[in-house]
N, C-alpha and C positions, 0 to 999 in steps of 0.2 A: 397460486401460492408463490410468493415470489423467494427467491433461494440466493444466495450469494457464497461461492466453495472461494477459498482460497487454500492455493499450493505454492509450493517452491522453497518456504523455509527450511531450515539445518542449520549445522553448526558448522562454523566456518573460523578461519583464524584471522586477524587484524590485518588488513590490504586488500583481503579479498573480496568478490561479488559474489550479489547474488539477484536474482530476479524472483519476483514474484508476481504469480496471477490471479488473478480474481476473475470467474464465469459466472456470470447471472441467467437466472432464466426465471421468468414470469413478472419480467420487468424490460425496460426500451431502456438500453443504455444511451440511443441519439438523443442530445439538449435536456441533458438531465446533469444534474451537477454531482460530482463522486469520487473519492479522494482514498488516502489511505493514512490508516492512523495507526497509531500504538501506544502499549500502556507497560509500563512496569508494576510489579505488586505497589501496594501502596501510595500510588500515585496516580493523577490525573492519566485520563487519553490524551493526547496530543497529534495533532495533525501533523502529518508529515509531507505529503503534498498533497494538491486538490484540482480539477478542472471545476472550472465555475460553468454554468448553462453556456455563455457563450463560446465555450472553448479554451477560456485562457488558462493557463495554470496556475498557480502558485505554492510557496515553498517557504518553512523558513529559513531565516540567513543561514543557519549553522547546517543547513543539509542541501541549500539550491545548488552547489558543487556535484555532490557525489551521488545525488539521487534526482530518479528523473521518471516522472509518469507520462505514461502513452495506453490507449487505447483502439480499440476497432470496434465501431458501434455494430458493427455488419455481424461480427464474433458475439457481441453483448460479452466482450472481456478486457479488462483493464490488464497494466503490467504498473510494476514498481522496480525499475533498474537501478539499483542500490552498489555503488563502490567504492572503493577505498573504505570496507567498514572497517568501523572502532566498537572497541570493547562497551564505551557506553551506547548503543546503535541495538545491543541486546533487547529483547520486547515480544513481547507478542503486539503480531503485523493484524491489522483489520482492515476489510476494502470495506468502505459506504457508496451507497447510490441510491440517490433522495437520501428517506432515513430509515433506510433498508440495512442492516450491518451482517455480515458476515461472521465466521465464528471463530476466526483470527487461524494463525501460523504463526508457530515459534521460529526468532531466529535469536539466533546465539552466537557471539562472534569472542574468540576465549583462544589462548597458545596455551 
């Protein structure tokens, strides 16, 4: 049964980081493609960064700056290092691998 937890979300204020992780078990995270998404009510999921099978990542424009994915296949755990967040950055965070999804973590970024 494969499983995907994500941790590290909370509520944070406009400047600040945060990191979050995603541990899978009963799946290979090596050369497996796996990214991290998010969704506001009402609206699409949207990706927010991804390793493709060969390793590359990708990002879009308005988050390759402050956000940055990395992994340990050896752990089966991804990270999503998130900085300088903004108020619209608010979501609940999803890790995918393959089309495995996890059951997200809220982050909140608010003064």
């Amino acid at each position: 049964q494969v499983q995907l937890v994500e941790s590290g979300g909370g509520l944070v204020q406009p400047g600040e980081s945060l990191r979050l992780s995603c541990v899978g078990s009963g799946i290979i995270f090596t050369g497996n493609p796996m990214g991290w998404y998010r969704q506001v009510p009402g609206k699409e999921r949207e990706m927010v960064a991804r390793i493709r099978g060969g390793g590359f990542t990708d990002y879009p424009p308005t988050m390759k700056v402050r956000f940055t994915i990395s992994r340990d296949s050896a752990k089966n755990t991804m990270w999503l290092q998130m900085d300088n967040l903004r108020p619209e950055d608010t979501a609940v965070y999803f890790c995918k691998v393959q089309d495995f999804w996890g059951q997200g973590t809220q982050v909140t970024v608010s003064s």
